[in-house]
C-alpha positions as CSV (number, residue, x, y, z in Angstrom):
1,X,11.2,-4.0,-12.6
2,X,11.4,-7.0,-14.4
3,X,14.5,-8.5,-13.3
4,X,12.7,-8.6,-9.8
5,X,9.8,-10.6,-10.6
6,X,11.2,-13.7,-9.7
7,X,12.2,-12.4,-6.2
8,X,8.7,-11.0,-5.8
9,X,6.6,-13.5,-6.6
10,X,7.5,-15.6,-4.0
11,X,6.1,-13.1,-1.7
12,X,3.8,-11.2,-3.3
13,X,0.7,-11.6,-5.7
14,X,2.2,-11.3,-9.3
15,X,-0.8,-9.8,-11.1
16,X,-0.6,-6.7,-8.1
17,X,3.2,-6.8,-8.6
18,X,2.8,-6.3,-12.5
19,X,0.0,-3.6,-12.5
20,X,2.1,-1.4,-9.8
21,X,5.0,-1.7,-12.1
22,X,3.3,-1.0,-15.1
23,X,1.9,2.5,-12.9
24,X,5.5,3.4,-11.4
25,X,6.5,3.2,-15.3
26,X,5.4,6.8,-15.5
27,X,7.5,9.4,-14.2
28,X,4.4,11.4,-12.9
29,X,3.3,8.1,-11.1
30,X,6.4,7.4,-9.1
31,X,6.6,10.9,-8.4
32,X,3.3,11.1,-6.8
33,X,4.4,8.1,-4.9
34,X,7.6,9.6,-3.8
35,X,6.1,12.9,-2.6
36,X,3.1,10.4,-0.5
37,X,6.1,8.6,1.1
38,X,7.8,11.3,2.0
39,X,4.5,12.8,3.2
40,X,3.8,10.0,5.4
41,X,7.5,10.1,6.9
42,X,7.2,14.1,7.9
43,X,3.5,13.2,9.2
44,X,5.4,9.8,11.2
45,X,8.3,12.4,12.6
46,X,5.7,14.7,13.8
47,X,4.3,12.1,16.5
């Protein structure tokens, strides 16, 4: 994650950018996030 903070802090806030990378550091977190993604898409394709 840090080798992309240069590229995202031209368009993003870096304290935001820095507090989601420090919660996608936990497996459980980015699971949770992968399972609400793909949540979202099956919801999306159900239109």
């Amino acid at each position: 994650m840090l080798a992309l903070n240069p590229f995202v802090q031209a368009i993003f806030n870096t304290m935001e950018y820095q507090k989601f990378a420090l919660i996608i550091e936990k497996d459980e977190n980015l699971e949770l996030l992968i399972q609400c993604i793909e949540k979202l898409d099956a919801d999306k394709q159900g239109e």
